[in-house]
C-alpha positions as CSV (number, residue, x, y, z in Angstrom):
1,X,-7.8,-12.9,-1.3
2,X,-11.1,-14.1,-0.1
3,X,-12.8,-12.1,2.5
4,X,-15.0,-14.2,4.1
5,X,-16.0,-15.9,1.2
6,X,-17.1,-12.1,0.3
7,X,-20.5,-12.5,1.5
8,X,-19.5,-11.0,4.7
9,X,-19.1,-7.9,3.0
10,X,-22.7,-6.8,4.0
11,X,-22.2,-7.7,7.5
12,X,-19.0,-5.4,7.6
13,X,-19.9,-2.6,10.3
14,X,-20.1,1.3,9.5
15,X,-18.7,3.9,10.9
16,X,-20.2,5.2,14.1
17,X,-21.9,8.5,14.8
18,X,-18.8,9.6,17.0
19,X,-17.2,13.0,15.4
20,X,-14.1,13.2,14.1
21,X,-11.9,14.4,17.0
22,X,-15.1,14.9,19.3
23,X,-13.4,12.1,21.6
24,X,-9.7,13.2,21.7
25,X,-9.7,16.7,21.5
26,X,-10.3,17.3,25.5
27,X,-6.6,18.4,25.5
28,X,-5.3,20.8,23.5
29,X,-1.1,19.7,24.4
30,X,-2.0,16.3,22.5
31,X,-2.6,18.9,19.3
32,X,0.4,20.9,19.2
33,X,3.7,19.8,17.8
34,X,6.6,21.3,19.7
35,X,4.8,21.4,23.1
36,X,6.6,19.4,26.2
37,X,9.9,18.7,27.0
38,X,11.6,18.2,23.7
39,X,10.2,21.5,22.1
40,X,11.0,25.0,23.3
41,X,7.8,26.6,21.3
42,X,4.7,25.6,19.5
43,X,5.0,24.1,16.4
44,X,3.3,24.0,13.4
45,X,-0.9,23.8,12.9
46,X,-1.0,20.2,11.5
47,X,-4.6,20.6,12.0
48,X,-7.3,18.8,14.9
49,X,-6.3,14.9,13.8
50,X,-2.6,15.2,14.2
51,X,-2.1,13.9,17.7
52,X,1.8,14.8,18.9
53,X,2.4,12.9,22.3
54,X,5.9,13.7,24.4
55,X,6.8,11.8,27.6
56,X,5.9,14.5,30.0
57,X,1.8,14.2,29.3
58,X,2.2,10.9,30.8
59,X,1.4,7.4,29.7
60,X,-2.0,6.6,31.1
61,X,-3.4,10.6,29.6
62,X,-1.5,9.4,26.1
63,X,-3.5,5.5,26.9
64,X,-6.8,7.1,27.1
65,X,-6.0,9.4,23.9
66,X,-5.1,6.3,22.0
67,X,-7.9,4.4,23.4
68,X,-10.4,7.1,22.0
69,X,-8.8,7.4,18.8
70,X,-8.9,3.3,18.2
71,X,-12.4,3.2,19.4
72,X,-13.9,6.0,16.6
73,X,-11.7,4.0,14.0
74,X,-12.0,0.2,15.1
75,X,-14.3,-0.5,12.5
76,X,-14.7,2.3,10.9
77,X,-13.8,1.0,7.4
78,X,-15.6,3.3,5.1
79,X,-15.8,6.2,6.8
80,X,-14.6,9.9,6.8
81,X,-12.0,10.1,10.0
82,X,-8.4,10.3,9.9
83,X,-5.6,10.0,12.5
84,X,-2.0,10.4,12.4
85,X,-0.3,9.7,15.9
86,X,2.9,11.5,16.3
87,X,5.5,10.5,19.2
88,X,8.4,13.1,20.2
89,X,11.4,11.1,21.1
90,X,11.2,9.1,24.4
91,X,9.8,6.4,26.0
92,X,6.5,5.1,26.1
93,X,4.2,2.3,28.6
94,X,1.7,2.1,26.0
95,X,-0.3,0.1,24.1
96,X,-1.4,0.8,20.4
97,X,-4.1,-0.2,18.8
98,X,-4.0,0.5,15.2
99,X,-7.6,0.9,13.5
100,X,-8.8,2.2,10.0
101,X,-7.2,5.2,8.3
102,X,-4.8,5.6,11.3
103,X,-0.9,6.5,11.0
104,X,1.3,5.5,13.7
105,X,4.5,7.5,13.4
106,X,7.7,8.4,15.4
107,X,9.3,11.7,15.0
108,X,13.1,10.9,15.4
109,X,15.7,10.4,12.8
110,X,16.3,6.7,13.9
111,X,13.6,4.1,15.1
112,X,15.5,4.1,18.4
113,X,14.4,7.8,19.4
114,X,10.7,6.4,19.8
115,X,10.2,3.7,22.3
116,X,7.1,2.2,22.3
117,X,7.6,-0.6,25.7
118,X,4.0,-2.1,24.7
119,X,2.5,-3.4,21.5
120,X,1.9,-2.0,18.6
121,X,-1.1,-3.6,17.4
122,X,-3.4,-4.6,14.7
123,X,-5.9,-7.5,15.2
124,X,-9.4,-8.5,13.5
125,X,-12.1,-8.8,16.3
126,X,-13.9,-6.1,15.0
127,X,-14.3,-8.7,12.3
128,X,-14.8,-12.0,14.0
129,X,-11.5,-12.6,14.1
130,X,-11.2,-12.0,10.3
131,X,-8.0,-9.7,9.0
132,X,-8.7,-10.1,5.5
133,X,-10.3,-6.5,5.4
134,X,-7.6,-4.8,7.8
135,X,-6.7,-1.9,5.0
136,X,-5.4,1.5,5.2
137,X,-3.5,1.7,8.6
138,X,0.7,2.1,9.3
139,X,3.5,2.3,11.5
140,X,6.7,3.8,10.9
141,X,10.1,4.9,12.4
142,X,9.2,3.2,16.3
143,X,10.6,0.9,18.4
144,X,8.9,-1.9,19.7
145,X,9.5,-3.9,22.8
146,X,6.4,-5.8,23.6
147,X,6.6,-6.9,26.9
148,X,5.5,-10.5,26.8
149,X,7.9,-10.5,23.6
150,X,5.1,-11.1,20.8
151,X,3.9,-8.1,17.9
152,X,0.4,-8.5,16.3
153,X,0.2,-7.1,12.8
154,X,-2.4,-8.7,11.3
155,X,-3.0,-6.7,8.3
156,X,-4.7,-6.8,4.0
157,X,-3.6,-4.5,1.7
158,X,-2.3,-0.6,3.1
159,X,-1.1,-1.7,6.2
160,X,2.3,-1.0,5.6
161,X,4.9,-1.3,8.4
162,X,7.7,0.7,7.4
163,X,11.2,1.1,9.5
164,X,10.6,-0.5,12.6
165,X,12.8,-2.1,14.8
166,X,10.7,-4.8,17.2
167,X,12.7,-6.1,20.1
168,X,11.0,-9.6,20.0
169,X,8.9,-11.6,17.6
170,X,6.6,-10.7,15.0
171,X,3.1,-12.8,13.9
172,X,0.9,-11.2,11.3
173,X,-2.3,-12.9,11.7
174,X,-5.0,-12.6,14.3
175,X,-5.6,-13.8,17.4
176,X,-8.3,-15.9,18.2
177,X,-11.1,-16.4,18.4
178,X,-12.7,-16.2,14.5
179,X,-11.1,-18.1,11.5
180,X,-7.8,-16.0,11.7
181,X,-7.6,-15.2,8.3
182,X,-5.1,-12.6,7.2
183,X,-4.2,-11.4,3.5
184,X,-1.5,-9.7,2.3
185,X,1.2,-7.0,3.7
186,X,4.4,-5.1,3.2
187,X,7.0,-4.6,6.0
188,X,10.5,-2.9,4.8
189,X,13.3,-1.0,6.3
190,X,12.8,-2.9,9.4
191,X,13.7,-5.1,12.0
192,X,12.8,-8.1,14.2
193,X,14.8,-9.2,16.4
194,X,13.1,-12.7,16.7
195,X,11.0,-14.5,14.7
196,X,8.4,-13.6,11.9
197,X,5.5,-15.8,11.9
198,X,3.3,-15.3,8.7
199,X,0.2,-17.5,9.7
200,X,-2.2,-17.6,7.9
201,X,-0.8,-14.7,5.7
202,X,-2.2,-15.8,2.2
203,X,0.8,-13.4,0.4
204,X,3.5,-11.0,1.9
205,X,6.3,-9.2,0.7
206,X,9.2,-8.3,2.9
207,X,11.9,-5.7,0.9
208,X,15.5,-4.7,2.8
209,X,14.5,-5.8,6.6
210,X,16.5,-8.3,8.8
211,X,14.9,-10.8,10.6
212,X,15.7,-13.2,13.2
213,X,14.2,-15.7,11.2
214,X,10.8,-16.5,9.2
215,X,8.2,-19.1,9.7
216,X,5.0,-20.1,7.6
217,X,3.7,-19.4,4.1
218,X,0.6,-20.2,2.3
219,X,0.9,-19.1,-1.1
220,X,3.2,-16.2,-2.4
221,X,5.7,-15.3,0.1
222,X,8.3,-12.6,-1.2
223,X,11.7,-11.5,0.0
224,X,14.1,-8.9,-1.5
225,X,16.8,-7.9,-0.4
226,X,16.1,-9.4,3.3
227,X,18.5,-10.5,5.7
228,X,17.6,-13.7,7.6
229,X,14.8,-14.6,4.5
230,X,14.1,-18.0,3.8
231,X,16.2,-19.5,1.4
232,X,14.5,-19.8,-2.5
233,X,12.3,-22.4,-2.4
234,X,9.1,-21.9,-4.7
235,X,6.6,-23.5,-4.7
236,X,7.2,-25.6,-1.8
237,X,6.9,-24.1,0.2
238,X,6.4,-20.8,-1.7
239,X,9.4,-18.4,-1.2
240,X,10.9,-16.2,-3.8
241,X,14.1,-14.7,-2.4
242,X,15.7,-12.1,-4.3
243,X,19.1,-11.5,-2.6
244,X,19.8,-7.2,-3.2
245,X,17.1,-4.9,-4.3
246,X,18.5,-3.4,-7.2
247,X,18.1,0.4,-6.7
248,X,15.1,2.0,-4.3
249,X,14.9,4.8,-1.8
250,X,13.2,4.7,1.1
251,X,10.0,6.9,2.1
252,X,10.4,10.1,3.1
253,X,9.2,11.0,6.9
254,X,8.8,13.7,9.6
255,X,11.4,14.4,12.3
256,X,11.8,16.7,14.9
257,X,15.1,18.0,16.1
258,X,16.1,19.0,20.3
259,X,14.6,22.1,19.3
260,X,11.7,21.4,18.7
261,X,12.0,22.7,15.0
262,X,10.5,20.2,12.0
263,X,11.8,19.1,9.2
264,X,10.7,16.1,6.3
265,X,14.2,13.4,5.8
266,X,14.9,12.1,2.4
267,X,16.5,9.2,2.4
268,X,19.0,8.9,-0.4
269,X,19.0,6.9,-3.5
270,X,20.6,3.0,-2.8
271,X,21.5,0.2,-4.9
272,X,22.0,-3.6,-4.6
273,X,21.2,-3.1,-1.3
274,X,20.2,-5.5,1.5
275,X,19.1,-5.1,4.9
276,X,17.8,-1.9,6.3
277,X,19.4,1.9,5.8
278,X,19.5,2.5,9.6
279,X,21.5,-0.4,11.2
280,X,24.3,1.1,11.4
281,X,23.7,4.5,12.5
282,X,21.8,7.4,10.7
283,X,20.5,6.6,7.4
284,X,22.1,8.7,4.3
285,X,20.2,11.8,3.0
286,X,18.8,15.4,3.5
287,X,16.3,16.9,5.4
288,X,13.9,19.9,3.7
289,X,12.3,22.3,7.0
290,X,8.8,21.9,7.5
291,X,8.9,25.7,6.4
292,X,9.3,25.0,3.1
293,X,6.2,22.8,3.1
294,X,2.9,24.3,1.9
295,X,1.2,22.3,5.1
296,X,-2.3,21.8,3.5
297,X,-5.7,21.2,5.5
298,X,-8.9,19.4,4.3
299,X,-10.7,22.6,2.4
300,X,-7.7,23.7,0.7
301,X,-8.6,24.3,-3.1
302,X,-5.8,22.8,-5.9
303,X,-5.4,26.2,-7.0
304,X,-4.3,27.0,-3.1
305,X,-2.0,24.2,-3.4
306,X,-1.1,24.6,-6.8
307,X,0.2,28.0,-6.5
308,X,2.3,27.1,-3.3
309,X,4.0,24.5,-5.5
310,X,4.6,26.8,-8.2
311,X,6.3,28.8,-6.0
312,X,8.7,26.5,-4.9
313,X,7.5,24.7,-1.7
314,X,7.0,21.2,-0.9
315,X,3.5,19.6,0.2
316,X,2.3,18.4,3.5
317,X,-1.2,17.1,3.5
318,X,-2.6,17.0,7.4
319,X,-5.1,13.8,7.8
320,X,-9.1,14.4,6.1
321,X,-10.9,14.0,2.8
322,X,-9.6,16.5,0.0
323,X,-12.5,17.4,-2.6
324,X,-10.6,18.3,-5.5
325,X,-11.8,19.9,-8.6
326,X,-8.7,20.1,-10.5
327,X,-5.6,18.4,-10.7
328,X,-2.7,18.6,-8.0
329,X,0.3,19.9,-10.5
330,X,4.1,18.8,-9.6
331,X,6.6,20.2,-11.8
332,X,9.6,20.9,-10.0
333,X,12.1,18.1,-9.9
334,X,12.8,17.1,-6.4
335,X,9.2,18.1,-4.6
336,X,8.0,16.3,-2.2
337,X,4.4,15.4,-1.9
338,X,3.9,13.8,2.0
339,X,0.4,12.5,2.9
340,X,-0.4,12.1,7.1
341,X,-2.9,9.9,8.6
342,X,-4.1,8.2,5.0
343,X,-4.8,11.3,3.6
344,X,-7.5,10.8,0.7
345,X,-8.0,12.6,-2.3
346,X,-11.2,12.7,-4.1
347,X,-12.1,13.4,-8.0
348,X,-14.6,15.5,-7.5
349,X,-15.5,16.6,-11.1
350,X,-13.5,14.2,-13.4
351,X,-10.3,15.6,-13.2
352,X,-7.2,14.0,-12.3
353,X,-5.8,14.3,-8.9
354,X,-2.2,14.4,-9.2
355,X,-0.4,15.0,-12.3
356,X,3.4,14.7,-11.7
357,X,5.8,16.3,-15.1
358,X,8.5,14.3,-16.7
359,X,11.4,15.6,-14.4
360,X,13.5,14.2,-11.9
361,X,13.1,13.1,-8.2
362,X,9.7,14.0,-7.5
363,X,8.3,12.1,-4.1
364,X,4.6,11.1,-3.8
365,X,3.8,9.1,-0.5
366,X,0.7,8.3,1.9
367,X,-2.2,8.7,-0.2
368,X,-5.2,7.8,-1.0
369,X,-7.3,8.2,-4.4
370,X,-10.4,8.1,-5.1
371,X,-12.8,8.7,-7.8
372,X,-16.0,10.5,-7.1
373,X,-17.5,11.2,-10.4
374,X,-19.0,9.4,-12.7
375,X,-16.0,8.7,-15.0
376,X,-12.0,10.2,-14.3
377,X,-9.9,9.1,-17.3
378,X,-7.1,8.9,-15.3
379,X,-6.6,9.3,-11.5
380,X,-2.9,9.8,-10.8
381,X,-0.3,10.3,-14.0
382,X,3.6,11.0,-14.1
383,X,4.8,12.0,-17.1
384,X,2.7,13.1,-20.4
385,X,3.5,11.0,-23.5
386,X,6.5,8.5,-23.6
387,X,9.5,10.5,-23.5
388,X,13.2,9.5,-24.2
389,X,14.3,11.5,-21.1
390,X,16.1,9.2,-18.7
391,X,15.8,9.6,-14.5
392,X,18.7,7.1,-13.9
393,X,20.6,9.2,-11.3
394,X,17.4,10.6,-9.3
395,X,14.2,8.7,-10.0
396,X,10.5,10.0,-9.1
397,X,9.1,7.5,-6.4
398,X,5.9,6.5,-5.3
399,X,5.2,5.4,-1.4
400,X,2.0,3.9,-0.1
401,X,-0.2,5.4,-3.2
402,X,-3.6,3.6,-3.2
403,X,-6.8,3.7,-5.2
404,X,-10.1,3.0,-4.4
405,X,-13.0,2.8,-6.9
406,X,-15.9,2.6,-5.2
407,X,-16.5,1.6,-2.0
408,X,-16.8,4.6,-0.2
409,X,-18.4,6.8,-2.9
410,X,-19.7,5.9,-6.2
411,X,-17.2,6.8,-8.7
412,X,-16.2,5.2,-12.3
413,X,-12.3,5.6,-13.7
414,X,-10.4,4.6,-16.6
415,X,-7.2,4.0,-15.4
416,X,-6.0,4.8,-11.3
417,X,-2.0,5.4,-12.2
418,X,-0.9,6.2,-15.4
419,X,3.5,6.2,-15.9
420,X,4.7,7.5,-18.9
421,X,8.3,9.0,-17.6
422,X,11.4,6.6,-17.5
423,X,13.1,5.2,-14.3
424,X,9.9,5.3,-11.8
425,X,10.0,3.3,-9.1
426,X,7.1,2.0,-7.2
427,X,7.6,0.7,-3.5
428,X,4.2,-0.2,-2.3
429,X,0.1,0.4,-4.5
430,X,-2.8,-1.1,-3.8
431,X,-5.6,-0.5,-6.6
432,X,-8.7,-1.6,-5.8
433,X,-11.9,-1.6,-7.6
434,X,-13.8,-2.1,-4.7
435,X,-15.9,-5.8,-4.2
436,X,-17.8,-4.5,-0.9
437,X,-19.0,-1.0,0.3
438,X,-21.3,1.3,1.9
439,X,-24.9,0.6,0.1
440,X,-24.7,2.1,-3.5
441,X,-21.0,2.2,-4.1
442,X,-20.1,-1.3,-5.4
443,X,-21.3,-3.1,-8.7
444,X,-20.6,-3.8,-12.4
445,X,-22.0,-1.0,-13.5
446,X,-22.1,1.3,-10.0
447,X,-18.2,1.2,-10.1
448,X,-16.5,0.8,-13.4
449,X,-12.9,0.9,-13.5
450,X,-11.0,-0.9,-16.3
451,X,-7.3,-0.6,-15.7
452,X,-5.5,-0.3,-12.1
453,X,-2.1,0.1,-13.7
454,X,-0.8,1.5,-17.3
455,X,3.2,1.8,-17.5
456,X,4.6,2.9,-20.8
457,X,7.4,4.2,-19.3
458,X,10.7,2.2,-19.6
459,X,12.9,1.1,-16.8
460,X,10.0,1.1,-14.2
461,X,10.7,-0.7,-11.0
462,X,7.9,-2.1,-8.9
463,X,7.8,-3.4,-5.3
464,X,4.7,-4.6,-4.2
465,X,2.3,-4.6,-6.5
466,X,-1.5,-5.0,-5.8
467,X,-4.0,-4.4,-8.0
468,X,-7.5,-5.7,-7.5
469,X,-11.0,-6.4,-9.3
470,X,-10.4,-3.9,-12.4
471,X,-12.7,-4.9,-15.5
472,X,-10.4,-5.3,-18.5
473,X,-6.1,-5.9,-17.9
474,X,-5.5,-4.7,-14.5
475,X,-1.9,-4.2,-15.2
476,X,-0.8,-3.4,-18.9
477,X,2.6,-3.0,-19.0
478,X,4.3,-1.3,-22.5
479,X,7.3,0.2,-21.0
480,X,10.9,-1.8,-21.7
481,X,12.8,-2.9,-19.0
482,X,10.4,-3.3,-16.6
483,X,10.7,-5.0,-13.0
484,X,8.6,-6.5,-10.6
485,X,8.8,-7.6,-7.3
486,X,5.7,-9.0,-5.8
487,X,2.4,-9.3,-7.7
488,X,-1.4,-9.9,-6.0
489,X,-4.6,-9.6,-8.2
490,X,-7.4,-10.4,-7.9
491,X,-10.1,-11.0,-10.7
492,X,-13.2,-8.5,-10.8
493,X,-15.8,-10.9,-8.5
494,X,-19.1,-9.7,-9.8
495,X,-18.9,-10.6,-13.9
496,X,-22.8,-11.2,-14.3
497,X,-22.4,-12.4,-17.1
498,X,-19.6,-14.2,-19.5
499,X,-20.5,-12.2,-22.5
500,X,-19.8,-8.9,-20.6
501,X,-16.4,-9.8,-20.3
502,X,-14.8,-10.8,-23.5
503,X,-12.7,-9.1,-26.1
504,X,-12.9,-10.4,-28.9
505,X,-12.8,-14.1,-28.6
506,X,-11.0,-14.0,-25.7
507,X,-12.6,-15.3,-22.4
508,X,-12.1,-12.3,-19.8
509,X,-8.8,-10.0,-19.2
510,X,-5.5,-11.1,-18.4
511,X,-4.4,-9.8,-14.9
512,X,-0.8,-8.5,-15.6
513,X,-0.1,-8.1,-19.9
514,X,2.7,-7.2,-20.7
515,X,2.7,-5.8,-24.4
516,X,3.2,-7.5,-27.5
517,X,5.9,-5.7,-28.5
518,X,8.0,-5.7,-25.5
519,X,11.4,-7.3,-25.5
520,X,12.8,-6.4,-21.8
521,X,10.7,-7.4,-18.9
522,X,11.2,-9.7,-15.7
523,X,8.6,-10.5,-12.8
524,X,8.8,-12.7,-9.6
525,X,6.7,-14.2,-7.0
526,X,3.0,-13.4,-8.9
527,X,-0.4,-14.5,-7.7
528,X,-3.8,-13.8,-9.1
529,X,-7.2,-15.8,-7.6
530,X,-10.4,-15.8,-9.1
531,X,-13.6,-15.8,-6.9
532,X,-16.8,-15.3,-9.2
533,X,-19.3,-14.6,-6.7
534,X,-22.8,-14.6,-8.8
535,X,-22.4,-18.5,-9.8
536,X,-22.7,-17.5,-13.6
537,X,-19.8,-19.9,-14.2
538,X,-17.4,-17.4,-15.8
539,X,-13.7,-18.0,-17.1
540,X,-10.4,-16.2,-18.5
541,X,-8.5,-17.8,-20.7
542,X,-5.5,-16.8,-18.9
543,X,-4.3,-15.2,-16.4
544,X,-0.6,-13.9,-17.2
545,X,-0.2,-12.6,-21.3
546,X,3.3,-11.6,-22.3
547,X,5.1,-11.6,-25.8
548,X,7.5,-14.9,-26.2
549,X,11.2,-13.7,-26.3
550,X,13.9,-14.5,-24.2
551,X,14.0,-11.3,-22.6
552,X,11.1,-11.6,-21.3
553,X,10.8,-13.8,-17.8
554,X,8.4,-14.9,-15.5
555,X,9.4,-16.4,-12.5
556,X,7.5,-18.4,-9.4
557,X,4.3,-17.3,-10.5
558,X,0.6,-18.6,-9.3
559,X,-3.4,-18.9,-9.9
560,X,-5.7,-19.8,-7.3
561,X,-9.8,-20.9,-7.6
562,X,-11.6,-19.9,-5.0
563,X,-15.0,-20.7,-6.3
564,X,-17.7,-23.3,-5.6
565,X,-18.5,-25.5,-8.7
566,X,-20.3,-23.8,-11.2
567,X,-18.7,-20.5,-10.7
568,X,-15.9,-20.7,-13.4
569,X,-12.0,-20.3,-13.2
570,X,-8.9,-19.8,-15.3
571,X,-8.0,-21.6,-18.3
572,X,-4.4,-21.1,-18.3
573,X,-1.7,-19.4,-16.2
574,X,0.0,-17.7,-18.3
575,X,-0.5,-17.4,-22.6
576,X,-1.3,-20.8,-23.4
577,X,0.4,-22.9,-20.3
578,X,-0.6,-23.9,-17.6
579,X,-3.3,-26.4,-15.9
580,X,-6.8,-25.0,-15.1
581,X,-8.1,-23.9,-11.6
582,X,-11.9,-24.0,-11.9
583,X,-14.7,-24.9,-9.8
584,X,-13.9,-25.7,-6.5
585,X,-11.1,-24.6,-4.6
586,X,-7.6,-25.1,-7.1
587,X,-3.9,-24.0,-7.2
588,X,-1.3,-24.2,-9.6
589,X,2.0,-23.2,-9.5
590,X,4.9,-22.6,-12.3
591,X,8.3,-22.0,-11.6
592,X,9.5,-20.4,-14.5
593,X,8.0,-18.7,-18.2
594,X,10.2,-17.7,-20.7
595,X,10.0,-17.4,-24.4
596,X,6.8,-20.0,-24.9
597,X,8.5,-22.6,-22.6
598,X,7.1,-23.1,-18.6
599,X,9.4,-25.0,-15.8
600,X,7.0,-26.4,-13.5
């Protein structure tokens, strides 16, 4: 998407001198699980920025909680502060606002335990009214009755919304004043009552929710297995509705019984599914005691965690910045690894930071990645080596894993996920090679990352996939059988220079290749844009490579130009099809690519 043309980026504001916690920790009750009138003890430590409200602290002490927490995080885009925001069942008069690196979660097994009777908020005038850099923030397992019967959720990429019910309408771009841009979102498991409004959304996917009804698009709008979607009607206007979602489970979350005891629910394994798991009463699964969790803290060493896994237990991360100087090792089938309050990892000396074995069910959900060396190979792998081993009946899973190169820290990488084991699903990346930072973080040669993405696994299934500014392909894709529902790229913005990105005599990187030898692979609803931001008038020959067999299918599929004249485009959309988007605002659409022939 284009952030404010991208030369806002300097003007983005940094995070303010407040210390973490140093204006929400003035009472202790909002820090201890269990405490109140739904728990009989204290529960566990999930350490100072776990915020656990009950009903009995009472709604304007839990306001002015809220209200301190938003106001460290509002803009705090780059910095070093986490929240999570835990409700015990009840009712709430509040109103949320949902800044940076801030988890909004209810701790009931259904969305009707929590009741939030306010909004639930995310909005962009920290930016002048601009959304389009609204990442890393959720909201999960609430209900939401807003009382003049509108939700704002105007979020980028990471802002997931994740089983919700909202008892009214839903608009996901933000308020004026400002140019109310938005770009880019994924709400599943959830539902609205009324309408969904996308705005000024420039791409969305929506995956098993119900909805009233929807309204708007702009240019990728995506709907799987979605009750109440728009009928198929790419590209005009731009739907792609997929009617079942072939096989997914939903992310795992944390619940807390009458007691007052914890324990993590795993949803179970569904297939051709539509709508949400909940609707019609408790959703099907287990639940693992928080006592089996290894509940880490920022500090903890991998050989700390490491040898807690090893042993059996499951891992918790509490919200903060991990420094890691070895890999995180998962290698019993069925752990689960549970991130709170954006939880971010950091490659602290080259090393990978989660390394996941070739075995079955294995969760990884809610967090973030990051390199913070000069050069990390690979940033998060599951499997080692392509193996013939199938995970049909009891696939690993990935929730809300994102990547950041740059940005933050300067840090180079090879490639941010790495699948080599069959049958992974993905529900929900963002990879970004960051285009705009703290001072020192962000350039060609500052933060070097070529691939997001490198499946050679077979049978992979993603849902949302975004992958962003990555200097060779961005997603390369050897695996058979492959599956993809929702694609957003974008093209690396800072080329300097044509002849620092060719291979070959190839013009650029494709954004998504799927490789030559591949016979099995299907994609819908795809966009990539290109913005080249040094005026250096840079091209790719195309945007979309894939072998041409009738197995392989490309369907409702896009390439936008963002640039001013002189600054370059695509060539093609996909192989050797396609019209050109170059210099100057463009858009092309194609319905259909299959075996060398394009439906337009």
């Amino acid at each position: 998407m284009l952030r404010g043309a991208a030369v806002a980026a300097a003007a983005v504001p940094l995070a303010g001198g407040i210390a973490t916690g140093s204006a929400v920790a003035s009472s202790p009750s909002a820090h201890h699980p269990g405490k109140g009138s739904h728990g009989h003890h204290a529960g566990p430590d999930l350490g100072r920025n776990v915020l656990v409200f009950d009903p009995s602290m009472g709604d304007a002490a839990i306001q002015a909680k809220l209200d301190a927490v938003f106001a460290i995080q509002e803009s705090n885009q780059f910095g070093n502060e986490r929240y999570a925001l835990a409700f015990l069942p009840g009712t709430y008069n509040v109103d949320i606002n949902v800044g940076f690196y801030t988890h909004v979660l209810g701790l009931g097994t259904s969305p009707s335990d929590v009741v939030i009777n306010g909004h639930v908020t995310v909005d962009a005038q920290w930016f002048d009214g601009n959304g389009t850099q609204n990442f890393w923030r959720a909201a999960e397992n609430l209900t939401i009755v807003p009382p003049d019967g509108l939700n704002r959720w105007a979020v980028a990429q990471a802002g997931p919304m994740r089983r919700v019910h909202v008892k009214g309408n839903l608009t996901l771009w933000p308020s004026p004043p400002g140019n109310q841009w938005s770009s880019g979102g994924f709400l599943v498991d959830s539902v609205v009552d009324g309408y969904v409004e996308s705005g000024s959304q420039q791409q969305w996917i929506s995956r098993n929710d119900t909805f009233g009804s929807w309204t708007g698009s702009n240019w990728n709008m995506v709907f799987v297995g979605v009750q109440g979607a728009p009928a198929q009607s790419f590209p005009t206007p731009p739907y792609t509705t997929v009617d079942r979602t072939p096989v997914v489970r939903e992310k795992p979350f944390l619940t807390v019984d009458r007691h007052g005891d914890y324990q993590v629910f795993v949803p179970a394994l569904h297939r051709n599914s539509t709508g949400t798991t909940w609707a019609h009463g408790h959703a099907a699964g287990h639940s693992i005691e928080l006592s089996r969790f290894f509940v880490a803290k920022p500090g903890d060493s991998a050989t700390e965690i490491n040898r807690a896994l090893a042993s059996g237990r499951h891992l918790l991360f509490t919200p903060g910045i991990y420094d890691l100087t070895a890999p995180i090792r998962v290698t019993r089938p069925g752990t689960v690894v549970l991130g709170l309050g954006y939880t971010t990892l950091r490659s602290a000396r080259s090393n990978t930071l989660i390394d996941v074995a070739d075995v079955d069910g294995v969760t990884i959900a809610g967090v973030l990645v990051e390199a913070a060396s000069k050069h990390t190979p690979v940033l998060v792998r599951v499997g080692d080596g392509h193996s013939r081993r199938r995970h049909t009946g009891d696939p690993t899973v990935l929730f809300d894993v994102f990547a950041r190169i740059g940005g933050a820290v300067a840090g180079g990488a090879g490639t941010s996920l790495q699948i080599d084991s069959n049958d992974v699903i993905c529900d929900h990346l963002w990879l970004w090679r960051a285009d705009h930072g703290l001072d020192g973080t962000v350039g060609w040669s500052v933060n070097p990352a070529d691939t997001g993405i490198l499946i050679n696994g077979d049978h992979v299934i993603t849902y949302g996939l975004f992958v962003e500014h990555y200097q060779k392909y961005e997603v390369l894709w050897n695996g058979e059988s492959g599956r993809t529902y929702f694609f957003q790229n974008e093209n690396p913005y800072d080329v300097p220079t044509q002849t620092a990105w060719v291979h070959g005599s190839t013009k650029g990187y494709a954004a998504y290749k799927v490789g030559d030898h591949v016979r099995d692979h299907l994609a819908w609803g795809l966009g990539s844009y290109c913005f080249f931001n040094l005026n250096a008038d840079i091209y790719t020959d195309r945007t979309y490579e894939v072998p041409d067999r009738p197995g392989v299918v490309f369907t409702d599929l896009m390439t936008v130009c963002l640039n001013g004249a002189g600054g370059g485009g695509m060539l093609h959309a996909i192989n050797n099809a396609g019209n050109p988007v170059q210099n100057g605002f463009a858009v092309y659409n194609m319905k259909r690519y299959s075996n060398g022939v394009a439906t337009v």
